[in-house]
Structures are given as C-alpha cells and as structure tokens.
Legacy VTK file of the C-alpha trace (Angstrom):
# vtk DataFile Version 3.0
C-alpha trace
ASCII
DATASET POLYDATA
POINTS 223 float
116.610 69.853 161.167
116.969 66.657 158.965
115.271 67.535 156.424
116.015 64.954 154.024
115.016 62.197 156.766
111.515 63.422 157.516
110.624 63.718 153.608
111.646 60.654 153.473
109.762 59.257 157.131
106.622 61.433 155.674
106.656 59.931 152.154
106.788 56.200 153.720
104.061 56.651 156.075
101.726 57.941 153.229
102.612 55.032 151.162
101.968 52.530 153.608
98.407 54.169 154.091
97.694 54.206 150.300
98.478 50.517 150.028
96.559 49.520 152.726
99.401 48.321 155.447
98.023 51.094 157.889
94.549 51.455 157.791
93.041 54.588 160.056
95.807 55.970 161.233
97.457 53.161 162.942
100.822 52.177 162.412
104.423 54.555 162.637
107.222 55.265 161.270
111.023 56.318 161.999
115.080 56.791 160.858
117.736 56.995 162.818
120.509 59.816 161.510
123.796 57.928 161.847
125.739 61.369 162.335
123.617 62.686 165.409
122.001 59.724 166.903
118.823 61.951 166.348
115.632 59.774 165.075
113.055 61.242 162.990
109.454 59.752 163.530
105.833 59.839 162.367
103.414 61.789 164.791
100.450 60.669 166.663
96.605 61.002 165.483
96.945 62.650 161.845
95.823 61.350 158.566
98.777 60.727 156.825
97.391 61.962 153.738
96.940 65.629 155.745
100.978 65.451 156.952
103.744 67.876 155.710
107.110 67.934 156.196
107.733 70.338 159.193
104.917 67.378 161.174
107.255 65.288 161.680
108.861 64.763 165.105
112.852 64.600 166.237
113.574 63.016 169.099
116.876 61.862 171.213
117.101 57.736 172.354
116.561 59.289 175.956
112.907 60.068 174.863
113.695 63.541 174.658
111.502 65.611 171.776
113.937 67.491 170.271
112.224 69.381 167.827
108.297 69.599 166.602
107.584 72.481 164.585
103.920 72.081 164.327
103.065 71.363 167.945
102.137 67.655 167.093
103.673 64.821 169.410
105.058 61.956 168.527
103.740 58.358 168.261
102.626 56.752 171.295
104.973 54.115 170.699
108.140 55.581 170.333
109.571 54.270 173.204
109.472 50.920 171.067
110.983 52.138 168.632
113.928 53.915 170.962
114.402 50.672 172.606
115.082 49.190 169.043
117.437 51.447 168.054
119.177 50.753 172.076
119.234 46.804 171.091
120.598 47.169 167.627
122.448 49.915 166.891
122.780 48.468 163.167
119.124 49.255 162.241
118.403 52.755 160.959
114.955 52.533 160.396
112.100 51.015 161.806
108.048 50.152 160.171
105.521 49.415 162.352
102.353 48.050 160.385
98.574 46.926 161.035
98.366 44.701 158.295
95.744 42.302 157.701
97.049 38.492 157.332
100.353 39.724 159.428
97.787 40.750 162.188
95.960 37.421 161.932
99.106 35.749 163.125
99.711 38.191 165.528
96.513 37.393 167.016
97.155 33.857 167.076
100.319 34.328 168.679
101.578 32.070 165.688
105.187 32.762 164.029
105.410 32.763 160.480
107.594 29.603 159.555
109.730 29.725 156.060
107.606 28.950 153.776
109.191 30.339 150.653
113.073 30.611 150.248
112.332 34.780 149.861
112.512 34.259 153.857
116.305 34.501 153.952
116.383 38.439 153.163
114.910 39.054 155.908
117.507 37.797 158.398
115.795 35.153 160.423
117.873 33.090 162.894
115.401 30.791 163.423
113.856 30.537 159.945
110.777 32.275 161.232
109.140 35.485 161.732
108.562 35.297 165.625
105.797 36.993 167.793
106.830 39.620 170.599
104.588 38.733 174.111
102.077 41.117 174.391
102.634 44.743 175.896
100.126 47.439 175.825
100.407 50.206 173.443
102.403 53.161 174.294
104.497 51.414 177.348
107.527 50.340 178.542
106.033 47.109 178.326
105.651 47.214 174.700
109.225 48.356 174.293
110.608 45.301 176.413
108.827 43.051 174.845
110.568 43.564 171.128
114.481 43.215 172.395
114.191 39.429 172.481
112.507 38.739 168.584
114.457 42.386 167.268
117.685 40.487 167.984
116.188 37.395 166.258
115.032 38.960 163.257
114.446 41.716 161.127
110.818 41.584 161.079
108.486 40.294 164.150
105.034 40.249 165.053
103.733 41.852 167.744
100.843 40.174 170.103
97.567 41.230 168.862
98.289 43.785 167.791
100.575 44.063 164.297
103.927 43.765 162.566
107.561 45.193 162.732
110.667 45.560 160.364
113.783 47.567 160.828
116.225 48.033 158.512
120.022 48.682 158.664
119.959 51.287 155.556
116.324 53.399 154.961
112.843 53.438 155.971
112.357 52.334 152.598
113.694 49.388 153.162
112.507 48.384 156.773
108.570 49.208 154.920
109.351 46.899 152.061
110.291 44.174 154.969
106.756 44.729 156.299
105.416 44.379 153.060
107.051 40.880 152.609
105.800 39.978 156.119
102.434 40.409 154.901
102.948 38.463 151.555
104.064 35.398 153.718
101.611 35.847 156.155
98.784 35.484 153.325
101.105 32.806 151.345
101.062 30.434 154.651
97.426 31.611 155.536
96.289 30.233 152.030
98.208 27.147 152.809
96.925 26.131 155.994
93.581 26.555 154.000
94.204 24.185 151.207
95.766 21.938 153.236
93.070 21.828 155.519
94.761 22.859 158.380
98.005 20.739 158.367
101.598 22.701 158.436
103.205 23.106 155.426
106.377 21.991 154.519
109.453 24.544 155.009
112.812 25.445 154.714
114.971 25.001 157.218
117.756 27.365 158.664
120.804 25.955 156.888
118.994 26.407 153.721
118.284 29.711 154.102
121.825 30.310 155.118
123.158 28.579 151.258
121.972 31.666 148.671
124.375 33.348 147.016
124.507 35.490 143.932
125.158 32.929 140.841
128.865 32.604 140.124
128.279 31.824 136.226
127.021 34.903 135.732
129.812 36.956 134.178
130.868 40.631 133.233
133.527 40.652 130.601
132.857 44.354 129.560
133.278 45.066 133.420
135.440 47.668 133.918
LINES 1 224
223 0 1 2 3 4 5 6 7 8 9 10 11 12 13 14 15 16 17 18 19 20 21 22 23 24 25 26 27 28 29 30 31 32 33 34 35 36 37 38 39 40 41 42 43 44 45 46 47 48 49 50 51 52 53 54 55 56 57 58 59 60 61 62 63 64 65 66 67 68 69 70 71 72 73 74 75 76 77 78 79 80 81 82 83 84 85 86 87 88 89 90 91 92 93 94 95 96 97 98 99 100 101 102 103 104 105 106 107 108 109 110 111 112 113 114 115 116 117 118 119 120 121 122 123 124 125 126 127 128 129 130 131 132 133 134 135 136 137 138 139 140 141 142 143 144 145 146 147 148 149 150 151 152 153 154 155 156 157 158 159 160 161 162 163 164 165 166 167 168 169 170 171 172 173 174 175 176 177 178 179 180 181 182 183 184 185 186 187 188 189 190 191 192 193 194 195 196 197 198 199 200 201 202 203 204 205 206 207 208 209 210 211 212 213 214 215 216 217 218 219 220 221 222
C-alpha cells in the first residue's frame, strides 16, 4: 500500500540523518496521499540507516494505523502531524527536525526574523519563523500547540524542543524547508554574535511579498 510514498518517506528520513538534521533517532517524517487521505509516516525508535521499505507506517487522520507490515509503530508524534494535515489540508508533507542552531531558538523561545530575502519561499505572514508554546512530546498538547504558527507559516519552531516544515507538494520539499530553517537560524545566530548582541536589520513583510520571476528574461525559441 503506497508504495511509492514510503520509498520516498524512507529515503527522506535517511537523508536527514546523514546530514545531521536528526541526530539519534529523533525527528519524523510523513506524506499525505491526495487520492486516499491515507498518510505515510516514519516509525518510532529505529535507526534510520537500519529502515526498509515495508517499516514504514500508514495511518488514517482519525489516528487509525492502517497498515504496518513489520510490527513497528508509528512516531510518537503523529498526532502532530494528523492535526497538521486537519488545519491545512494544502500541505502534503510534513519534516519534523532536531537541528542544532534551529533548536537553539527553539530553546529560547525566539522566532527567527527575516534576515535574508530567501525568507519569502517559505511563506511567512509575519516575516518570521514563529515558535509553537510548548507541549510535551507525543500529546495532544503538542498537536494543539502547532495549529496557530502552521497557519502562519510553512516552517515553525517548536518550544524546546525542534523545528517543523510542511509542504504542499513532497516530503522533499517540506525537508528542504527545514534545511533552510536551519541555515537562517545559524545566519541570524552569527549575527547576533558579531553584532554583539543587537538585532539585525530585516526585511519587512511587504518586501517579501514584491519577488517575482524577472520579466526581461526572454524565450524567443519558446515553443
């Protein structure tokens, strides 16, 4: 049972632990498939480098494991990720990280402001990266607690604890998103270094809102 989406699920979650976004065996993974509603999603307490294919966990948005061919169960925190998927049901994919610089600001409850222009992929009303309150691992708390940045933006913080990114086409894409999150978080981290502490300047919303692809670029052999 989709296949394709749990390759792809695996193959995400063993990147993110070779380049050092999830470090022991923390972080998860999961896509939604648009057809069936069904979401495919990392399980709990395996080396990623040890996981095949047929470990990876289906489940409904009810909570309800669908299918797990190897016995395993699925992350403790997929009723945060369920509870994404019930506030947007654009996104397709969420990454949950443990990151180190991204986890510094989640520890000091501190958004991420836009520091570099790259900040406007990432859809950020409030030209930030905002901070979810803090709810244990594994609880309904934890899943409240993400509807309020989720709708905000496509990447959030969560209270001491790590980072988030969903996506509204792959995994891929939602890990790439975390991946950015922790280039800014080490950009404005260096910053607030050199500048001895003082905020750095940013850009605000309205900027972010002007990019567009360049209009002088043309195609005459277009066809």
């Amino acid at each position: 049972m989709l296949e394709d989406l749990k390759l792809r699920v695996m193959n995400t979650a063993k990147k993110a632990q070779r380049e050092g976004m999830c470090k022991h065996r923390s972080g998860n993974f999961s896509m939604r498939d648009a057809e069936t509603g069904l979401v495919v999603i990392t399980p709990t307490g395996v080396d990623r480098e040890e996981l095949v294919v047929p470990d990876m966990v289906v489940m409904d948005l009810d909570a309800n494991v669908v299918e797990n061919q190897t016995g395993l169960r699925p992350t403790s925190e997929s009723l945060m990720h369920l509870k994404i998927y019930q506030t947007r049901p654009d996104v397709v994919a969420v990454a949950h990280t443990h990151s180190q610089f991204a986890t510094t600001f989640a520890i000091l409850e501190k958004p991420i402001p836009a520091v570099v222009y790259e900040l406007c992929n990432l859809n950020c009303k409030k030209a930030r990266i905002p901070v979810a309150p803090y709810g244990r691992p594994g609880t309904p708390e934890l899943a409240e607690s993400v509807v309020e940045p989720v709708l905000e933006a496509d990447t959030f913080l969560l209270q001491g604890h790590g980072s988030v990114a969903v996506d509204e086409g792959s995994v891929e894409e939602a890990y790439l998103k975390n991946c950015y999150i922790e280039e800014l978080a080490e950009l404005y981290y260096h910053a607030l270094t050199a500048n001895g502490g003082q905020e750095p300047k940013t850009f605000p919303v309205e900027e972010l809102q002007k990019w567009e692809y360049p209009k002088e670029i043309k195609f005459p052999n277009a066809k």
